[in-house]
C-alpha positions in Angstrom: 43.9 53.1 45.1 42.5 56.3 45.0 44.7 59.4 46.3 43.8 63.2 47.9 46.1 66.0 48.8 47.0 66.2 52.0 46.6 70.1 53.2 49.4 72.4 52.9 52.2 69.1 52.7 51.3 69.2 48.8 52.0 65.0 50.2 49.5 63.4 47.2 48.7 60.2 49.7 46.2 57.4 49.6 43.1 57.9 50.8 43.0 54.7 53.1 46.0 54.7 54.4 48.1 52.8 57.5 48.0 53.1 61.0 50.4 51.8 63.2 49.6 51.7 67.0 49.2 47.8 66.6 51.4 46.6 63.8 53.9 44.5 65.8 50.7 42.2 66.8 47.6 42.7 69.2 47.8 45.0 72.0 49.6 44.1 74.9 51.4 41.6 73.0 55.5 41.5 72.9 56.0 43.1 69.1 56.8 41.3 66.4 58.6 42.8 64.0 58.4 40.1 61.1 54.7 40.8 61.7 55.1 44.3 61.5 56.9 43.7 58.4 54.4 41.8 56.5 51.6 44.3 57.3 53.5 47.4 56.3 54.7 45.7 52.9 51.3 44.1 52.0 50.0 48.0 52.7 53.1 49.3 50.4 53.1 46.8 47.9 48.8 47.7 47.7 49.3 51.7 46.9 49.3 53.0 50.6 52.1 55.8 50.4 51.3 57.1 53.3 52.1 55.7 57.3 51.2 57.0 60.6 53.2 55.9 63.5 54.4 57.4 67.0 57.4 57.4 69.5 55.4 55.8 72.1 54.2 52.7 70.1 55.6 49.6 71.1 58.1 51.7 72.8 59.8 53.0 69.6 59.6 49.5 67.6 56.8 50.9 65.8 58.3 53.6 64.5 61.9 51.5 63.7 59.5 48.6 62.0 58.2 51.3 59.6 61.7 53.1 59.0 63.0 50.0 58.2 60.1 48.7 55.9 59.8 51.3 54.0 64.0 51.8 53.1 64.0 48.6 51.9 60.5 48.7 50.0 62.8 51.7 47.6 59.0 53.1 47.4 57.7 56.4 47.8 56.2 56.2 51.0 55.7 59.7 53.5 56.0 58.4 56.6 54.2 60.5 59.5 55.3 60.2 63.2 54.9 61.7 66.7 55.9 63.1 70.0 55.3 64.2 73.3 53.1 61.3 75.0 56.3 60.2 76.3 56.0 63.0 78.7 55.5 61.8 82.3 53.2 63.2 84.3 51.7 64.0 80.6 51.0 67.6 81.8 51.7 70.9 79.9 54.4 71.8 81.9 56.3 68.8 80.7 55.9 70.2 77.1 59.2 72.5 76.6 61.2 73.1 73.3 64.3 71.2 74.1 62.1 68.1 75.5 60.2 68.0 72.1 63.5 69.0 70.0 65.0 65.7 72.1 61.8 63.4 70.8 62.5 64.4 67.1 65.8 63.5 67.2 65.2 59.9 68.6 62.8 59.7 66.3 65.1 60.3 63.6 67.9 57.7 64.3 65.0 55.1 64.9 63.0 56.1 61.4 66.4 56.1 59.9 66.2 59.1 57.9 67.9 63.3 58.1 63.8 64.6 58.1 60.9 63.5 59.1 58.2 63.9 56.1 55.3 64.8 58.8 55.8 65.2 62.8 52.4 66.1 65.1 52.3 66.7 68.4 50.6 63.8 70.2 47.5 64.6 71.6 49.0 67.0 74.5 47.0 68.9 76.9 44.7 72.0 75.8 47.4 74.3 77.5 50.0 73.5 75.0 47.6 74.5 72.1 48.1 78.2 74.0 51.6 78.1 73.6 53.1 79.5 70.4 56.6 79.1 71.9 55.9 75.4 71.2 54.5 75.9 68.0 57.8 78.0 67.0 60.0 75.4 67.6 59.1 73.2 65.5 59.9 76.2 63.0 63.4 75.8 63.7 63.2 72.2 63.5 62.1 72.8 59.9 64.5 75.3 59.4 67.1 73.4 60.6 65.9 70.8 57.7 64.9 68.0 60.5 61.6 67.9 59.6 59.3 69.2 56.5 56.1 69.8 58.1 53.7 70.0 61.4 50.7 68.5 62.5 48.4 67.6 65.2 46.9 64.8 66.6 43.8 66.0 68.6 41.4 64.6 71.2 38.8 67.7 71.3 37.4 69.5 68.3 38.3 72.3 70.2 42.0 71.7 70.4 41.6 70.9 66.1 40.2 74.7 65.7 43.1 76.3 68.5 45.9 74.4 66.5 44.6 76.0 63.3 45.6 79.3 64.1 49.3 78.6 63.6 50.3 78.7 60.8 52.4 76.4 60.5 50.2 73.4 61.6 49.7 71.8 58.1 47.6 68.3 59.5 45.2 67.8 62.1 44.4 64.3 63.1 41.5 63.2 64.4 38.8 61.0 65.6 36.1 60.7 62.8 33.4 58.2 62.1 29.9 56.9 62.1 29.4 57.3 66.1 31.7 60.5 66.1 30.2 63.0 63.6 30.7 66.5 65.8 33.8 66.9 63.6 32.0 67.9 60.5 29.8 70.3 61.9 32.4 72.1 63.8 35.9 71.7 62.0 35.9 70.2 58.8 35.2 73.8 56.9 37.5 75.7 58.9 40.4 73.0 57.6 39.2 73.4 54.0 39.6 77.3 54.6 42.6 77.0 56.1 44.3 74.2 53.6 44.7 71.8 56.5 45.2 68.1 55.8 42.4 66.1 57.8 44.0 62.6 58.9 41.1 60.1 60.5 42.1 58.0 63.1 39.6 55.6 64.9 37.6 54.8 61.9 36.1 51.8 62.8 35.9 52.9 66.5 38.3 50.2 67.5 36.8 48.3 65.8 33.0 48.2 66.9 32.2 49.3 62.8 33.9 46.3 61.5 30.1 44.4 62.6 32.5 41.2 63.8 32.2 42.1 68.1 29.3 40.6 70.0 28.5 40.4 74.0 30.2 37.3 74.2 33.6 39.2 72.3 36.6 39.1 74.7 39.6 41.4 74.8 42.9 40.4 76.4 43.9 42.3 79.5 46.5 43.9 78.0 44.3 45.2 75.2 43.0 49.3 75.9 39.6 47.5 74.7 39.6 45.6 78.0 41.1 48.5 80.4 40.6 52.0 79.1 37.1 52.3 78.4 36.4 54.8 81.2 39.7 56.5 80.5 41.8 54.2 82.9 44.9 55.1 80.9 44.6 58.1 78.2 41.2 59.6 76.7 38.4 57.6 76.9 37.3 58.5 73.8 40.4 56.8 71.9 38.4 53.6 72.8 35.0 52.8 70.8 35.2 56.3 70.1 33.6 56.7 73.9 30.6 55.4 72.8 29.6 52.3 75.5 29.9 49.2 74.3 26.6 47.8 75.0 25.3 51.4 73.3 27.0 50.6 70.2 26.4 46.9 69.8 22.8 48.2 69.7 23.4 50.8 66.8 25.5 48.3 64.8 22.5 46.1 64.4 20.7 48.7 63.4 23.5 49.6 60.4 24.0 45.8 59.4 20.1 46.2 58.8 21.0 48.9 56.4 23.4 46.5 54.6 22.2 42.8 53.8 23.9 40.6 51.9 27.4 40.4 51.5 28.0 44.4 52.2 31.1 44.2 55.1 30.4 46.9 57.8 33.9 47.9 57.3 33.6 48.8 53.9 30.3 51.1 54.8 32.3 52.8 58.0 35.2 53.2 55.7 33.5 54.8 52.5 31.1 56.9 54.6 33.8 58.7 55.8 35.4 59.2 52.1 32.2 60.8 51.3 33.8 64.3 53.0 35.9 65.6 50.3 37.6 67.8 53.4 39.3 64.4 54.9 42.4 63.4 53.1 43.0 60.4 54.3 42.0 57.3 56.7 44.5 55.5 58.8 42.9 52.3 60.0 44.9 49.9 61.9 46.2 46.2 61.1 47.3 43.3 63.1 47.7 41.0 59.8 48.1 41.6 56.2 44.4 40.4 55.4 43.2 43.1 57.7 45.2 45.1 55.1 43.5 43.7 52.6 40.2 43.8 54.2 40.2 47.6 55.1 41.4 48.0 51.3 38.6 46.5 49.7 36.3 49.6 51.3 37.5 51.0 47.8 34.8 48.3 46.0 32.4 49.4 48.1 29.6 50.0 45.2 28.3 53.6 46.9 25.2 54.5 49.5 21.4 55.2 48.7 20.7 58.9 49.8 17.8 56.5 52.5 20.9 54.9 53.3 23.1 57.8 54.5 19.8 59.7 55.9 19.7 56.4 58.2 22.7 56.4 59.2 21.9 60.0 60.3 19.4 58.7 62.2 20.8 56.0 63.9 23.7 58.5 65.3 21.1 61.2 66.2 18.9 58.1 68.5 21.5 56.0 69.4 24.7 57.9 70.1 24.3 61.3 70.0 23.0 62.0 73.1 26.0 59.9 74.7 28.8 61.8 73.6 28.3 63.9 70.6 29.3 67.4 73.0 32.3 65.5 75.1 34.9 65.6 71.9 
């Protein structure tokens, strides 16, 4: 395992690290927490010390799954957690200090710990990014000695460049890969300037970069694969990265070209985003322990031709760019 700093935390974490929106099992399946506990400990027990989680997530059984794991693991593990998407109507005037100050508590008793090692505001609306009265609460909270530090998670690169102004934002996380490249032409230096820790969410665009969906793939109802990809439910872009999935079946055909052989897709997507020295670190999802595994072995990945990354430039610029490159 290979390990980057992460921004101002000083956190030294893995740089393919553990996302937890569908440990407990697939989406829109009842959680499973002996699941969830065999993914997290497979990821601990492989080097990942870092683990990205959030209050909404199975309703809070993400985050007590993870809590729990990682206590009894005794390892060194920063776990990373956040707020606010609770919020119904999820509208800026919902976003108030004592609401927020109210999330990190509960997420405190279900983590199981006196601080949380990393808390970002989850995704909230680009009026709250206006707000420094929100911002400064979160001072106190780390005054307080409830939490160490503050992040971001971001829908709009936009929202990543407002964020950066305070201070006291240490992390921005963000959607970054192969079809969503606008990040590093409009953010990525500012966050070097600025010492912000770049987390990557989305990697594999859920999962159209792992080269395994097809026409004839079918998600369950329940699955934000099947229902959000016009933004039914939250940002269209948290799904394939927004790119349609008809679009993007074409352009993976065109990378597996690129890769013959053996090569797994999910290894390129993975490694092709390591290549920024700016990002800090991946969090990929799992369902099972060998996706664990699977998203690990990116590290064997032996390295790209310089005709192999200038065609993956090309296959963004033909194939997606056009569709979505100025919406995030």
């Amino acid at each position: 395992m290979n390990y980057r700093i992460l921004g101002k935390t000083g956190f030294e974490v893995s740089e393919i690290s553990l996302g937890t929106w569908q440990v407990g099992g697939r989406w829109g399946s009842k959680f499973d927490h002996a699941l969830a506990d065999s993914i997290i400990r497979e990821a601990i027990d492989n080097g990942i010390n870092f683990i990205d989680t959030a209050d909404v997530y199975s309703d809070g059984e993400s985050e007590k799954a993870v809590g729990k794991a990682v206590r009894e693991s005794g390892a060194k593990v920063r776990i990373a957690t956040k707020c606010g998407r609770q919020i119904s109507p999820h509208v800026n005037k919902g976003y108030t200090p004592a609401v927020l100050r109210g999330y990190v508590e509960d997420s405190l008793k279900r983590i199981g710990t006196d601080c949380l090692d990393l808390i970002q505001l989850h995704c909230p609306p680009t009026e709250v990014y206006y707000r420094p009265e929100i911002f400064g609460e979160f001072e106190k909270l780390k005054d307080e000695g409830k939490i160490l530090n503050l992040g971001v998670s971001v829908e709009k690169v936009e929202e990543a460049v407002k964020a950066a102004e305070f201070d006291n934002v240490t992390t921005v996380q963000i959607i970054y890969n192969i079809f969503r490249q606008r990040p590093h032409e409009r953010f990525f230096e500012l966050a070097r300037k600025k010492n912000i820790g770049l987390i990557i969410r989305v990697p594999l665009a859920s999962g159209l970069l792992s080269g395994k969906f097809g026409n004839d793939t079918r998600f369950a109802p329940g699955d934000h694969r099947f229902f959000n990809r016009n933004g039914l439910m939250f940002d269209k872009g948290e799904t394939f990265a927004g790119v349609p999935y008809d679009k993007g079946l074409k352009a993976v055909a065109r990378l597996k070209e690129l890769f013959p052989g053996e090569t797994q897709l999910v290894h390129v997507a993975l490694q092709w985003i390591l290549l920024r020295d700016e990002v800090s670190c991946i969090i990929p999802g799992a369902s099972s322990p060998d996706q664990v595994r699977s998203n690990l072995g990116a590290s064997a990945f032996p390295g790209f031709t310089v005709e192999q990354i200038n065609s993956i430039s090309r296959i963004y610029d033909e194939e997606i760019k056009p569709l979505v490159h100025q919406l995030w």
